[in-house]
N, C-alpha and C positions, 0 to 999 in steps of 0.2 A: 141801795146798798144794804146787806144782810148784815143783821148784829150779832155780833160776836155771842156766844152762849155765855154767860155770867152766872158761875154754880153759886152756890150760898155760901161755898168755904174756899179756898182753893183747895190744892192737890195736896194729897198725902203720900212722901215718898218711903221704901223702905229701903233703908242700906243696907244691903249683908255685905260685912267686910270685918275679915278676923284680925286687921291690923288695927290698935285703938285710934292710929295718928291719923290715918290713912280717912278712916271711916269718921274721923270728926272734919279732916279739912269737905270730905263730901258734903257731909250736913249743913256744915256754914257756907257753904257754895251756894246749897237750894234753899236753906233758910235765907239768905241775904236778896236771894232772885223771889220770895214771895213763896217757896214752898214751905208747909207743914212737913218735918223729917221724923220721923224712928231709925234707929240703928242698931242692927244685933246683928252679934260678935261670931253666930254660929247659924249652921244650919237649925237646928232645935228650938233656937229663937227665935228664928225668923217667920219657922213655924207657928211659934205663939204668938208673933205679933199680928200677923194675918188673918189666924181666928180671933184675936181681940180686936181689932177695929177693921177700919176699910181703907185699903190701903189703892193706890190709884196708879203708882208705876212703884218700879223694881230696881235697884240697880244690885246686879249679882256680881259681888266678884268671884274668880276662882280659885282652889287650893284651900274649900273652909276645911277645918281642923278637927269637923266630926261628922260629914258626909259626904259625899258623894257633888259639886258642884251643879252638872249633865242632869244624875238623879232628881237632885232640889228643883230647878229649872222642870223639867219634866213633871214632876210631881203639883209644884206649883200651877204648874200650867193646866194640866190636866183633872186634878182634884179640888183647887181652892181657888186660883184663881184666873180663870178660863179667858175674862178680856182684859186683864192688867199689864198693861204691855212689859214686857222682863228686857231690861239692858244686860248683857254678858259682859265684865269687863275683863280683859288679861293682862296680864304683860309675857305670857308664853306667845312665841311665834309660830305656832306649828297651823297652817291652816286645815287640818283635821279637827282641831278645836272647833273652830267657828261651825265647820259640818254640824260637828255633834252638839253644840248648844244651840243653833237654829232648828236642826231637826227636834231637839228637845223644848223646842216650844218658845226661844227666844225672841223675840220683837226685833232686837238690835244685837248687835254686839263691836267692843269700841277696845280695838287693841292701844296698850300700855307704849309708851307713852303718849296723852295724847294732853291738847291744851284743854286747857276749862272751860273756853267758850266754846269749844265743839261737845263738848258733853254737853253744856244746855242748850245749844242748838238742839243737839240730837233729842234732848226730852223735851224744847217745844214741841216738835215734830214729831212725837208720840201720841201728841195730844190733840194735833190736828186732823179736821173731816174734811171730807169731799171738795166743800166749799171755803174749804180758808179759814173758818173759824175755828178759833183753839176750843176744847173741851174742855180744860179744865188748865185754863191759865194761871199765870203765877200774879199774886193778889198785893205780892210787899211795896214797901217804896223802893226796894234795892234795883239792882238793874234787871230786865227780867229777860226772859229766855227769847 
């Protein structure tokens, strides 16, 4: 049976989310499941946090407050961070949405409302290869993805 990959750290996530409540309950979701978080409040940020360290998944929500969502997603994708898988999240219903942040390079995307254990599902399963073994699993004692 194949061993699971064991990186040296776990995962590092970035939360872009302009609501402060919003984007802390995300942090202690993935902090509590073993992940490393960052969060920033804007696009601009999120930008800086990206070139300052290494960031390993995405989760993008929509509607930030000084770009473009589609754009960011796109930009991200294409310029900075080419295999980091990017979660889309919304609470708009419009499936035009989802088009345009998949075509813009999204990995996932996870309409509003959804439960929290389907969010970490969805980011084990970011992290997962060919063979079943996660990439960069969650490393805490909390419950993990």
């Amino acid at each position: 049976m194949p061993t699971p990959f064991q990186p040296s750290h776990p995962a590092t996530f970035l939360v872009i989310e302009d609501d402060a409540a919003i984007g802390a309950c995300y942090a202690e979701l993935l902090e509590l499941s073993g992940y490393q978080v960052c969060v920033a409040a804007s696009g601009q940020a999120a930008l800086a946090q990206v070139i300052a360290q290494p960031i390993h998944g995405i989760l993008l929500d929509r509607r930030l407050p000084d770009m473009d969502d589609v754009w960011l997603c796109h930009h991200l994708r294409e310029q900075i961070t080419p295999n980091v898988p990017i979660v889309f999240i919304t609470a708009d219903d419009d499936p035009a949405i989802e088009v345009a942040a998949r075509a813009a390079g999204a990995t996932d995307f996870l309409p509003k409302p959804f439960a929290l254990d389907v969010l970490l599902k969805r980011i084990a399963a970011l992290f997962m290869v060919d063979n079943g073994n996660q990439i960069y699993p969650a490393t805490g004692d909390g419950a993990t993805a």
